[in-house]
C-alpha angles and dihedrals in degrees: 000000000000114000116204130217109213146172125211132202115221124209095267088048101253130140137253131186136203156128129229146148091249135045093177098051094030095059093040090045092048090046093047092063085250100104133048113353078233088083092049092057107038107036136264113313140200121206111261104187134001148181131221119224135176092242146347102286106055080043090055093051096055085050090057105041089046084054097064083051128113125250097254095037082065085042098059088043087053089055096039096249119139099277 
């Protein structure tokens, strides 16, 4: 089963980043109150970019190493710049 790596942009235009087996379920789950508190707090989102892995894991440590980056450096992945 893939796992994806994603990043989602929130009403007010913040970021959120996560990884999950699912996008579909994931987003709708976030913008019906029933995911991350971060949702709750900034707005409804849509995935704006995603990665595809074999499994969780590799999925997790992108997760994790996206996370430390700048805002523009996410920026320019979102856009498909060199971060």
């Amino acid at each position: 089963m893939s796992h994806y790596f994603y990043i989602a942009r929130c009403k007010d235009a913040s970021l959120y980043i996560g990884c999950t087996n699912s996008l579909e379920q994931r987003i709708a789950r976030h913008n019906s109150g029933a995911g991350a508190h971060w949702f709750n707090v900034h707005g409804e989102g849509a995935i704006v970019y995603s990665e595809t892995y074999p499994n969780y894991l590799t999925a997790h440590r992108r997760e994790l190493q996206i996370k430390k980056w700048s805002r523009i450096k996410k920026e320019h992945l979102i856009a498909g710049l060199k971060p």
